[in-house]
BANU-305353 format. One record per residue: x, y, z of N, C-alpha, C in turn; residue number from 1; residue in one letter. Coordinates in nm, 4 decimals, padded with zeros to 6 digits. Each point is the difference from the previous one (the first is absolute). Layout:
residues N
R      n_X      n_Y      n_Z     ca_X     ca_Y     ca_Z      c_X      c_Y      c_Z num residuo
R        X        Y        Z        X        Y        Z        X        Y        Z NUM       a
...
END
This chain:
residues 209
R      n_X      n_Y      n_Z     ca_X     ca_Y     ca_Z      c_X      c_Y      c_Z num residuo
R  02.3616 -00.0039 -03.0624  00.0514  00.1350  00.0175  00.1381  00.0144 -00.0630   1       x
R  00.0756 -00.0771  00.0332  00.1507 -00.0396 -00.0555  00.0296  00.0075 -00.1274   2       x
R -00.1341 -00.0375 -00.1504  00.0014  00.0028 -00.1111 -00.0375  00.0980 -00.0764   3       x
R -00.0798  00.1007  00.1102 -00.0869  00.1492 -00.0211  00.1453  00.0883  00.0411   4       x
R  00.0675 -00.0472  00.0740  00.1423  00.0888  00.0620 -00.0906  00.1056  00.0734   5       x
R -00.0967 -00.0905  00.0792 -00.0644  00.1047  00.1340  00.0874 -00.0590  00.1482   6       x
R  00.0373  00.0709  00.1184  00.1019 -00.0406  00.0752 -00.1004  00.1128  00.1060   7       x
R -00.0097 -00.0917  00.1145 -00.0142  00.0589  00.1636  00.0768  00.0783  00.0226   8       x
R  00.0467  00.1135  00.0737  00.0662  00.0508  00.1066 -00.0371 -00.0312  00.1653   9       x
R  00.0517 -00.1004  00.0216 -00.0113 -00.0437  00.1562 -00.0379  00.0585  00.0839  10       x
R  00.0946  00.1473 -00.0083 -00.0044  00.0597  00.1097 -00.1171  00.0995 -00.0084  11       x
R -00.0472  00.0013 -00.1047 -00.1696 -00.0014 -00.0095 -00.0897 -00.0310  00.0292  12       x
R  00.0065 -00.1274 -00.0038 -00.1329 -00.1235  00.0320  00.0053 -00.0204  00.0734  13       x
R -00.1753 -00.0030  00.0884 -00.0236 -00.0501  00.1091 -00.0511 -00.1491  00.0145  14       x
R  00.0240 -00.0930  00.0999 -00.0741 -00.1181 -00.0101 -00.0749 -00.0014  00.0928  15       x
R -00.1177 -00.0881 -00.0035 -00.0638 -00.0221  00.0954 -00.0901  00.0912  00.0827  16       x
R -00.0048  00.0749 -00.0716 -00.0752  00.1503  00.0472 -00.1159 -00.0233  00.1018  17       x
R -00.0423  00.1122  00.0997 -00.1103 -00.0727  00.0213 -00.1224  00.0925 -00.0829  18       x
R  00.0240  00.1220 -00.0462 -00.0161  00.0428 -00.1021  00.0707  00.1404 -00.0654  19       x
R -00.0827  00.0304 -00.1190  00.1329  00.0698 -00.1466 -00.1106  00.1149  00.0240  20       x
R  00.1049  00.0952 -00.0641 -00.0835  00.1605  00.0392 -00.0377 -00.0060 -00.1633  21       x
R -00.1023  00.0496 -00.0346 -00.0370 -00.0292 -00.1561 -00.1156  00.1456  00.0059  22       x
R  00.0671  00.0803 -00.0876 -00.0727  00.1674 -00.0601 -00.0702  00.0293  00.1575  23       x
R  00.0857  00.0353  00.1143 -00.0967  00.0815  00.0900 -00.0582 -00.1132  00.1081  24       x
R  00.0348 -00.0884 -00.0459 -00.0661 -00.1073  00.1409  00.0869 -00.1115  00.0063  25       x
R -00.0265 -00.0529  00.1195  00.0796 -00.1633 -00.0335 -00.1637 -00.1037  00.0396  26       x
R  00.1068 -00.1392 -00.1285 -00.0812 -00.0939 -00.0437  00.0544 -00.1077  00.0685  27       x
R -00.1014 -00.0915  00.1045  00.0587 -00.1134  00.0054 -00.1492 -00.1292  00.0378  28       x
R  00.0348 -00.0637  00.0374 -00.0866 -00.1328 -00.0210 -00.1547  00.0206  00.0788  29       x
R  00.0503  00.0682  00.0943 -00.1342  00.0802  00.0688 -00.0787  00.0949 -00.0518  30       x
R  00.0338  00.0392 -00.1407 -00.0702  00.1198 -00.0393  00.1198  00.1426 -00.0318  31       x
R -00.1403  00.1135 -00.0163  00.1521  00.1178 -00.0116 -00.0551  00.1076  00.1155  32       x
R  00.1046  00.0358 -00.0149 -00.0095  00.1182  00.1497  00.0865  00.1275 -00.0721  33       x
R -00.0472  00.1082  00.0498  00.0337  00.1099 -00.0149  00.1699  00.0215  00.0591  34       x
R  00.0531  00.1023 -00.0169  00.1327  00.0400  00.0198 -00.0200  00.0422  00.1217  35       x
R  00.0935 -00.0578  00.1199 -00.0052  00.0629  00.0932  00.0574  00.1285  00.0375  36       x
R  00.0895 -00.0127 -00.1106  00.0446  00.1709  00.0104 -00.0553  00.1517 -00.0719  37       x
R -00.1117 -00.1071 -00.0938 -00.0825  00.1482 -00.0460 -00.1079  00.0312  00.1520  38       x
R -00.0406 -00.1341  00.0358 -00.0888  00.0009  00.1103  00.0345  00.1112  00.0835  39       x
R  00.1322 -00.0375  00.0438  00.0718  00.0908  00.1229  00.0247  00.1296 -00.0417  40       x
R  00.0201  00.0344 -00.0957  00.0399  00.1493 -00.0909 -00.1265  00.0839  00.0146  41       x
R -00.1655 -00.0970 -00.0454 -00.0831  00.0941  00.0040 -00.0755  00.0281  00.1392  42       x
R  00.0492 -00.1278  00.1003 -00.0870  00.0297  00.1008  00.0604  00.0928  00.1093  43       x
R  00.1686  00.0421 -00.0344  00.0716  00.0843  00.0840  00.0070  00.1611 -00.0612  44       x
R -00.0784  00.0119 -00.1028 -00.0358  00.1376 -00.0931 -00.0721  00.0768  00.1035  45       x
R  00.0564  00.1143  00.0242 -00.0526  00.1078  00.0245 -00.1397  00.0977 -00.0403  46       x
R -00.0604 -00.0005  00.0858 -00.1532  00.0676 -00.0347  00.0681  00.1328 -00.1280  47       x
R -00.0845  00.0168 -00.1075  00.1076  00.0404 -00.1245 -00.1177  00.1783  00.0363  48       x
R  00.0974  00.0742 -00.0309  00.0085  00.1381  00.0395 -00.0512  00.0708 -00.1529  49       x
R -00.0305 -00.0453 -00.0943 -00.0443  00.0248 -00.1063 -00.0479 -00.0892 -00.1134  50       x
R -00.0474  00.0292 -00.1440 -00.0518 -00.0527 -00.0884  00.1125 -00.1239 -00.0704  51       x
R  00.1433  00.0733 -00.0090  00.0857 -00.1012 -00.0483  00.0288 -00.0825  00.0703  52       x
R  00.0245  00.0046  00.1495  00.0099 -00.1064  00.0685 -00.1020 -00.0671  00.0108  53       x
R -00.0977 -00.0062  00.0122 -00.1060 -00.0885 -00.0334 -00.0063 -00.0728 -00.1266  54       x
R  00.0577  00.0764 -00.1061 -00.0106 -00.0784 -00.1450  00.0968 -00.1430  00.0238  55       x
R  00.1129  00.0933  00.0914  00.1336 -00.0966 -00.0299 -00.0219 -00.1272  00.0921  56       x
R -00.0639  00.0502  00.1389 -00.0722 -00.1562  00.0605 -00.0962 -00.0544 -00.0476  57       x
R -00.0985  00.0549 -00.0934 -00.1132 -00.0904 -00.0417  00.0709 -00.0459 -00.0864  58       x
R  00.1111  00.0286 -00.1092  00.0708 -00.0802 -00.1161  00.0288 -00.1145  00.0404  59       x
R  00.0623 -00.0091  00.1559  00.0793 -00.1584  00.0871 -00.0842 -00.0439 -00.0010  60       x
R -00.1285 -00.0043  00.0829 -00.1098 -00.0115  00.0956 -00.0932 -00.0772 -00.1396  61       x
R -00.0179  00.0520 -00.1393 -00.0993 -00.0383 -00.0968  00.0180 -00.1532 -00.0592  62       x
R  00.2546  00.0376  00.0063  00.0371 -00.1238 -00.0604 -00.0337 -00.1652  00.1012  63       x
R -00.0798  00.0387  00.0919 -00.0540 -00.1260  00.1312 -00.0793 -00.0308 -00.0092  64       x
R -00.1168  00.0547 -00.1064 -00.1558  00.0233  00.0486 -00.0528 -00.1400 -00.0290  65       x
R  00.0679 -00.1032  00.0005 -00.0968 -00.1199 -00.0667  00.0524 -00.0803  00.1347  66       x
R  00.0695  00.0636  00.1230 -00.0077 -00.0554  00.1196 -00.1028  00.0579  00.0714  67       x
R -00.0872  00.0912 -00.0362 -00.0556  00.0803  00.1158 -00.1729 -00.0110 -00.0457  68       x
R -00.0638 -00.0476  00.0476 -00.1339  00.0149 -00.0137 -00.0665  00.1463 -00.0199  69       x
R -00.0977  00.0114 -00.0929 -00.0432  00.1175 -00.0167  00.0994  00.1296 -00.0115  70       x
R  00.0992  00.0147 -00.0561  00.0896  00.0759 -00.0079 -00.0202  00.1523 -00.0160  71       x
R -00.0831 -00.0400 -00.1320 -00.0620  00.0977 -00.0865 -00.1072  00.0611  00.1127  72       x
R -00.0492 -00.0412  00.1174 -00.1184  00.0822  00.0818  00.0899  00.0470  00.0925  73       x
R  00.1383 -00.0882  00.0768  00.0546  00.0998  00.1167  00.0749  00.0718 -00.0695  74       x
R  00.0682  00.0519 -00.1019  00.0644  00.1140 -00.0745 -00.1072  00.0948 -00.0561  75       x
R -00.1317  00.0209  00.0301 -00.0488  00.0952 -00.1114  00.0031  00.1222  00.1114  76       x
R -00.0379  00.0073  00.1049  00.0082  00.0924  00.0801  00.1261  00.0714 -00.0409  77       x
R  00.1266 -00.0307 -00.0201  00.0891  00.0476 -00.0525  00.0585  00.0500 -00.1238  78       x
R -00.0665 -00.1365 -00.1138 -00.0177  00.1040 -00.1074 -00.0634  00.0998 -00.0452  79       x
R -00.1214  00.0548  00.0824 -00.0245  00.0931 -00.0341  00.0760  00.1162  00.0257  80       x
R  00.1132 -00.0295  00.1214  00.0645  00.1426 -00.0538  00.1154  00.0253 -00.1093  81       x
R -00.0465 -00.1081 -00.0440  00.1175  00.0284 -00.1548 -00.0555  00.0519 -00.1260  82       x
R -00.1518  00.0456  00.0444 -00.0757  00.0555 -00.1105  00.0285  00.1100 -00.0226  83       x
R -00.0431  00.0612 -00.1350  00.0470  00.1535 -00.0460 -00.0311  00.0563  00.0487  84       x
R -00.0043  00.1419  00.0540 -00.0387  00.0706  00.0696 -00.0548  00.0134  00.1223  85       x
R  00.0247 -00.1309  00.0767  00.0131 -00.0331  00.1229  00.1407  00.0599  00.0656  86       x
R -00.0445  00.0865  00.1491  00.0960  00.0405  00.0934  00.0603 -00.0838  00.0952  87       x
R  00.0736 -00.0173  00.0271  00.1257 -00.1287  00.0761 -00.1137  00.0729  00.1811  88       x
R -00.0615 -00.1363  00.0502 -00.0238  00.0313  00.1163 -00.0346 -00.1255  00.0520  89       x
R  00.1290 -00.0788  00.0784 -00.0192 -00.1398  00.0106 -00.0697 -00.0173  00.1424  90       x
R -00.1282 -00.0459  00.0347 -00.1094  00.0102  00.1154 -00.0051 -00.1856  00.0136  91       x
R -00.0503 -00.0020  00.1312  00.0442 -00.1169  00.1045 -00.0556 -00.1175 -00.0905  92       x
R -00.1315  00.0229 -00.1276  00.0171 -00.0749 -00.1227  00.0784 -00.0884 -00.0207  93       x
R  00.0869  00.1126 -00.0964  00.0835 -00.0580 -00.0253  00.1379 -00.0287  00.0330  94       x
R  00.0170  00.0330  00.1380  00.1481 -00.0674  00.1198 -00.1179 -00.1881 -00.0085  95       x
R -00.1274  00.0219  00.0181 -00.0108 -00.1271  00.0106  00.0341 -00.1235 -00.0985  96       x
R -00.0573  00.0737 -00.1437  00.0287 -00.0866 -00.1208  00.1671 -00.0166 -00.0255  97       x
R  00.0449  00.0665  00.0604  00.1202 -00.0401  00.0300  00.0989 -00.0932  00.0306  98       x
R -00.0619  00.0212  00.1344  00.0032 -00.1183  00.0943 -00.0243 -00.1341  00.0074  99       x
R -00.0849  00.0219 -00.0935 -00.1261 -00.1344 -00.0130  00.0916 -00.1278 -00.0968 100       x
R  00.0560  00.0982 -00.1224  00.0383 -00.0735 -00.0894  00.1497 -00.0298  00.0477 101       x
R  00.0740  00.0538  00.0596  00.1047 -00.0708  00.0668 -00.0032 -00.0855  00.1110 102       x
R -00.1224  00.0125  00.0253 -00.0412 -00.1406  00.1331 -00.0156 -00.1049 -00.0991 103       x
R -00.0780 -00.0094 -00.0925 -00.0384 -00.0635 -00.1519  00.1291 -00.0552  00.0335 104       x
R  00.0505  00.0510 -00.1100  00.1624 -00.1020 -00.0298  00.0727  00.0027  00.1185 105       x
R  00.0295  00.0243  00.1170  00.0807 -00.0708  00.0470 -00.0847 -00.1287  00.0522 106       x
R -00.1254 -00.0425 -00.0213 -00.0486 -00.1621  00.0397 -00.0201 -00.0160 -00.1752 107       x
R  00.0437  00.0431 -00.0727 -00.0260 -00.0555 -00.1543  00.0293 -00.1550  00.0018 108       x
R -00.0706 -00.0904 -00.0858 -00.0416 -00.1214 -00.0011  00.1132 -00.0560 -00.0980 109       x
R -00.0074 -00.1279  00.0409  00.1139 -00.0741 -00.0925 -00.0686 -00.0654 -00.0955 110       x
R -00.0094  00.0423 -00.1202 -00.0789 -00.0297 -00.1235 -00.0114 -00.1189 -00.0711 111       x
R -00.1008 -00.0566  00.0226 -00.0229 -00.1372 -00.0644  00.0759 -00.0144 -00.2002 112       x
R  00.0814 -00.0455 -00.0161  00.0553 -00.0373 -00.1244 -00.1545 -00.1013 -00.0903 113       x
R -00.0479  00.1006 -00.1077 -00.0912 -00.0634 -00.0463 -00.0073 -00.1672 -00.0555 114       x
R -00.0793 -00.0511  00.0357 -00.0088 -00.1580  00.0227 -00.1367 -00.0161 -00.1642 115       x
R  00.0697 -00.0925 -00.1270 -00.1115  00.0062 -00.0607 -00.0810 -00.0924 -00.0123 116       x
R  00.0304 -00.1015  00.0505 -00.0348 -00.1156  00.0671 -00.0980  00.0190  00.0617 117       x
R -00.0250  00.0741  00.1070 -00.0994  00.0693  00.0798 -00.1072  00.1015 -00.0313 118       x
R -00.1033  00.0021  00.0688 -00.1016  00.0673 -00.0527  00.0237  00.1466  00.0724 119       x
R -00.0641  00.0961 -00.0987  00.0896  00.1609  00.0569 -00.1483  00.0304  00.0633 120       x
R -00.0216  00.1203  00.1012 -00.1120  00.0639  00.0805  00.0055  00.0844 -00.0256 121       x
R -00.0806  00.1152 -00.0023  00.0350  00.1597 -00.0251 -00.1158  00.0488  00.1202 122       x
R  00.0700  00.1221  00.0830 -00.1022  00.0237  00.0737  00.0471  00.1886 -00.0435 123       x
R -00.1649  00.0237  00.0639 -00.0162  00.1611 -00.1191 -00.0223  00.0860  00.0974 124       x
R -00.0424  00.1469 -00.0071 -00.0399  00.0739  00.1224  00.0490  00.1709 -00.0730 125       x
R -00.1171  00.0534  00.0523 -00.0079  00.1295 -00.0685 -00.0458  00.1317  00.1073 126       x
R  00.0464  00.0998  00.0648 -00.0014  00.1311  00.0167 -00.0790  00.0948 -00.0401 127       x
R  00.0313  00.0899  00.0640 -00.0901  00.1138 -00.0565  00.1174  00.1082 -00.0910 128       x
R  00.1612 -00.0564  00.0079  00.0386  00.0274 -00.0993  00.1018 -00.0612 -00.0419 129       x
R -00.0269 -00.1311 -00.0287  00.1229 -00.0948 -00.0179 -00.0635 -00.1199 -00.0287 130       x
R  00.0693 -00.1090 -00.1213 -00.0383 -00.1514  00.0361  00.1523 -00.0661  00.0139 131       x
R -00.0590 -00.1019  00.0418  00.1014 -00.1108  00.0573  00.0064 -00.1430 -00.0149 132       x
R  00.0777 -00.1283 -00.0274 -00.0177 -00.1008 -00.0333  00.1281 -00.0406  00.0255 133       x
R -00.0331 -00.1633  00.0532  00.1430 -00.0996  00.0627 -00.0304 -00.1336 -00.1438 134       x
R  00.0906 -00.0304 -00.0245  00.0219 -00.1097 -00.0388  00.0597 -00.1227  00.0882 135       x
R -00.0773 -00.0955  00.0283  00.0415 -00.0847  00.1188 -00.0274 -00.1652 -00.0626 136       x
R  00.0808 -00.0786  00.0798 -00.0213 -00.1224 -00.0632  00.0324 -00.1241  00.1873 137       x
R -00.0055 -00.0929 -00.0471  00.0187 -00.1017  00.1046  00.1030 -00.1124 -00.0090 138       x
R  00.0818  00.0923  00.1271  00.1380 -00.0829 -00.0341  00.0241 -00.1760  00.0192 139       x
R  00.1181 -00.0426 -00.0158 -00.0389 -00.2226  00.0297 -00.0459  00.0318  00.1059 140       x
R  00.0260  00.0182  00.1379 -00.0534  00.0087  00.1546 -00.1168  00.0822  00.0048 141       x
R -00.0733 -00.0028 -00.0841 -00.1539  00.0943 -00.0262 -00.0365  00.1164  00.0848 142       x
R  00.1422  00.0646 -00.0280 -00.0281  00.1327  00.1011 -00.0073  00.1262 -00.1490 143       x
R -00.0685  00.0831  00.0502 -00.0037  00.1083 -00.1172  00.0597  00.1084  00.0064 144       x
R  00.0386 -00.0149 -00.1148  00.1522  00.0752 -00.0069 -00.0582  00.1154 -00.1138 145       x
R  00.0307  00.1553  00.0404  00.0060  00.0731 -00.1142  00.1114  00.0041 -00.1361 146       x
R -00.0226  00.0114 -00.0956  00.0706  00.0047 -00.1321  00.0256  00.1361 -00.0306 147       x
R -00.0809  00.0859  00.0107  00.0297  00.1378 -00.0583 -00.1183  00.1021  00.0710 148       x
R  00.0333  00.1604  00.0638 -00.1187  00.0641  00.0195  00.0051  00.1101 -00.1529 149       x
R -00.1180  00.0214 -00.0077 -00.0086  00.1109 -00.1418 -00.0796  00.1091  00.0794 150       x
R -00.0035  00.1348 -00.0592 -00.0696  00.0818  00.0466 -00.0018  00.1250 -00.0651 151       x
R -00.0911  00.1014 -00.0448 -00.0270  00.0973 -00.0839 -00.0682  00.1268  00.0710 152       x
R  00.0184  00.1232 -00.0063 -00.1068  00.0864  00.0595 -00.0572  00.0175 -00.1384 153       x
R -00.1354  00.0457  00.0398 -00.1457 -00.0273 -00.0858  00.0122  00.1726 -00.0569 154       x
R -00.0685  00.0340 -00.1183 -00.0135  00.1194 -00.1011 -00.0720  00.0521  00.0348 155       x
R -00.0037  00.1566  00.0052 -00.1162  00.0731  00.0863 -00.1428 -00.0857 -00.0220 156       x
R -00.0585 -00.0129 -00.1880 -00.0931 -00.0844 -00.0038 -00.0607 -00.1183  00.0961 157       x
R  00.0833 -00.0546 -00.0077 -00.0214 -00.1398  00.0674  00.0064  00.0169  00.1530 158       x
R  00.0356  00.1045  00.0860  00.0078  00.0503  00.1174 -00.1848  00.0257  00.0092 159       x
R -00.0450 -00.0250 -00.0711 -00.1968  00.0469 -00.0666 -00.0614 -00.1066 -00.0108 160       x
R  00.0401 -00.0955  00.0044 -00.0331 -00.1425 -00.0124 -00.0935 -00.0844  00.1363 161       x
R -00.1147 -00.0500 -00.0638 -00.0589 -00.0473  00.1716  00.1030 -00.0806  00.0260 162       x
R -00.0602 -00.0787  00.1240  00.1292 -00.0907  00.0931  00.0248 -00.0837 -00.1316 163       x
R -00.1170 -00.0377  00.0328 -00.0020 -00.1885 -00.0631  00.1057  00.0200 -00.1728 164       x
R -00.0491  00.1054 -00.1107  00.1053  00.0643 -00.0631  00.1069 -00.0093  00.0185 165       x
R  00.0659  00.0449  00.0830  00.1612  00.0109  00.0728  00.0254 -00.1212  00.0511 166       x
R -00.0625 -00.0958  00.0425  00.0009 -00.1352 -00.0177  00.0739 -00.1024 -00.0798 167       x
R -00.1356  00.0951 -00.1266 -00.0017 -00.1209 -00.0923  00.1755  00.0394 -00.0815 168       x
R  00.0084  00.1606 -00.0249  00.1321  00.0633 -00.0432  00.1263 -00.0979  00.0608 169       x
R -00.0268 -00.0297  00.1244  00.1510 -00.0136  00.0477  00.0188 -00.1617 -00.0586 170       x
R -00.1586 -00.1089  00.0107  00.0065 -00.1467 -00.0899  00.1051  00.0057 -00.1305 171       x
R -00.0655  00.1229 -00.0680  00.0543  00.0355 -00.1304  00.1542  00.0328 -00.0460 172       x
R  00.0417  00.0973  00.1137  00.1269  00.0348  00.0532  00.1023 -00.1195 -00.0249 173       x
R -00.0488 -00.1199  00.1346  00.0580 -00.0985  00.0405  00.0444 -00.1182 -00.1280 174       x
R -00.1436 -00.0238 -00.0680  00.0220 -00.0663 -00.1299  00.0832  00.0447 -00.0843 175       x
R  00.0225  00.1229 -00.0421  00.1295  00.0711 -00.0815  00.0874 -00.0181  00.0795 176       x
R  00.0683  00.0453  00.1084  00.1220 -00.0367  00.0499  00.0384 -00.1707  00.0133 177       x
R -00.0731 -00.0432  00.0112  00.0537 -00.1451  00.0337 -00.0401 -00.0720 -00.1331 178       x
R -00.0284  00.0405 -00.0989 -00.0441 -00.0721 -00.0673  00.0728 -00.1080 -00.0840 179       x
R  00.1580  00.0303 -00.0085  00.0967 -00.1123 -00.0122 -00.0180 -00.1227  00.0792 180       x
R -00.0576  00.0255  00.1249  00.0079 -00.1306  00.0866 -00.1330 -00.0400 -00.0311 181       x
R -00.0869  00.0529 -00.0278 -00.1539 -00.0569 -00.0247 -00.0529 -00.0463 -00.1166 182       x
R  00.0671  00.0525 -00.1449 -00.0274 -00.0420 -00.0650  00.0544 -00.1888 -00.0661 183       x
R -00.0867 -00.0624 -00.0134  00.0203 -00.1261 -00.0338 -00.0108 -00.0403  00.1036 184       x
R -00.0399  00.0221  00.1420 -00.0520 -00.0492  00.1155 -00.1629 -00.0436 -00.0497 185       x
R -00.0443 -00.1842  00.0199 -00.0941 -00.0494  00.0163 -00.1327  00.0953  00.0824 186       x
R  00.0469  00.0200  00.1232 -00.0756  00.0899  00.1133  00.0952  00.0594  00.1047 187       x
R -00.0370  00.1019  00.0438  00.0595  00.0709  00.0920 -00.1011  00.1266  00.0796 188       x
R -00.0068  00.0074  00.1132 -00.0932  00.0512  00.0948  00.0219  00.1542  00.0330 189       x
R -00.0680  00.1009 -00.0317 -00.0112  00.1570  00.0123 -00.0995 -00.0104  00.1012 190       x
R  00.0611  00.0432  00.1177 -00.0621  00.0258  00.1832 -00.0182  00.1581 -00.0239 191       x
R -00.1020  00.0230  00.0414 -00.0039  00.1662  00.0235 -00.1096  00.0317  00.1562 192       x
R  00.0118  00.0921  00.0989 -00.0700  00.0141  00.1089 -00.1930  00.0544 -00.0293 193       x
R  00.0065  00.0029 -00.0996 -00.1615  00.0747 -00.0596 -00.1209 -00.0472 -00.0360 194       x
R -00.0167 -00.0399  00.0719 -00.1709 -00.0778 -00.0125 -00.0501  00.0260 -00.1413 195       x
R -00.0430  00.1438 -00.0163 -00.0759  00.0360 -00.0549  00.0354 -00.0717 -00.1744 196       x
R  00.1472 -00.0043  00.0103  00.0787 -00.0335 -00.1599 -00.0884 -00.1208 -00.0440 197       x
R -00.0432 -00.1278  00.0964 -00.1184 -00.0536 -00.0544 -00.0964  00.0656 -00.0688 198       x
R -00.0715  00.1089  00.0117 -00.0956  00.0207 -00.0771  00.0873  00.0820 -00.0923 199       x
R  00.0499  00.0787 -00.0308  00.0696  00.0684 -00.0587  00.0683 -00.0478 -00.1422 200       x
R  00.0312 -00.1400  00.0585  00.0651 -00.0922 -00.1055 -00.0991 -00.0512 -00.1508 201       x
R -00.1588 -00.0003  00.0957 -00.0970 -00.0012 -00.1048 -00.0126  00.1026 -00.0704 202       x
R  00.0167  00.1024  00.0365 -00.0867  00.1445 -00.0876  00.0620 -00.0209 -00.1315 203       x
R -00.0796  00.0453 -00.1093  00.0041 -00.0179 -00.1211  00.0543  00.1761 -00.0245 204       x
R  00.0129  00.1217  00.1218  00.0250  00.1420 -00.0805  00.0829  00.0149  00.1127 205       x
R  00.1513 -00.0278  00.0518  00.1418 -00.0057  00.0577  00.0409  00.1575 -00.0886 206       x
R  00.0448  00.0875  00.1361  00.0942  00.0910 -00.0819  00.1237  00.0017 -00.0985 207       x
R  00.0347 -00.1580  00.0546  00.1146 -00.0277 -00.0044  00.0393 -00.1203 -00.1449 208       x
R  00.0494  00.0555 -00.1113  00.0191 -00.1381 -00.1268  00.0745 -00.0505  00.0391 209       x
END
């Protein structure tokens, strides 16, 4: 550093951390965890009295969503009133989806730091208007630890889709989002709750390329 004429400021540096706040979360040997003060900001928000306040809490509330399972299904009740020509009329709906997602993050999970060493899991799961997918792996003490939640609401189209379809969509989903961690993986295991995706997996005429 001395020959680069790069120099510490002391009264800067921390030692020994037990962990460093890094873009929006802190990182430490256990994994990453969300900000406890965005946590506390969105879960002490006021039921929002119109369209902008809703924009301006779903803006906090969106930057979390890879702590919150299915994100994309407990917010849709709500985005729909951010649609065009939709009238502001917030019904016990959506006080619930509300609710729901600030119960969400305040038990938000302390995020497994991806291990590549380890073999990754993906587990999938699909709605009648939403899919959803965890990236999970198995930590040294073989407890399973989530890595990341992903989640999308589905296109009127695909809202048309049989089950097993919306199924197979959210497999598909999951493989694009994670696919940094999967690709050049030997094997890695896609869990989904749907029987039927066995037969499904055979059909030779899938809606879905």
């Amino acid at each position: 550093m001395r020959e680069n004429e790069l120099y510490a400021n002391l009264k800067k540096c921390v030692f020994c951390a037990p962990d460093i706040p890094v873009f929006g979360c802190y990182v430490s040997k256990s994994g990453v965890r969300a900000d406890p003060e965005k946590i506390s900001s969105i879960g002490s928000w006021p039921t929002p009295k119109n369209q902008a306040e809703l924009r301006q809490w779903l803006g906090l509330a969106n930057y979390l969503h890879k702590y919150t399972k299915d994100y994309a299904g407990l917010i849709q009740p709500m985005s729909s009133l951010l649609k065009k020509d939709v009238a502001w009329n917030w019904r016990p709906e959506h006080q619930d989806a509300f609710d729901a997602v600030k119960k969400s993050l305040a038990s938000a999970p302390v995020l497994m730091l991806p291990d590549t060493s380890r073999p990754f899991h993906v587990v999938c799961d699909a709605s009648d208007f939403a899919v959803g997918c965890t990236l999970m792996q198995f930590d040294a003490e073989g407890g399973e630890r989530v890595v990341t939640y992903q989640s999308r609401q589905m296109k009127p189209a695909e809202k048309n889709y049989p089950v097993h379809d919306k199924e197979i969509l959210a497999m598909r989903y999951a493989l694009i989002q994670f696919r940094l961690y999967l690709l050049g993986e030997q094997t890695f295991a896609v869990n989904t709750d749907h029987a039927s995706l066995r037969m499904a997996m055979k059909s030779p005429h899938l809606l879905i390329a």
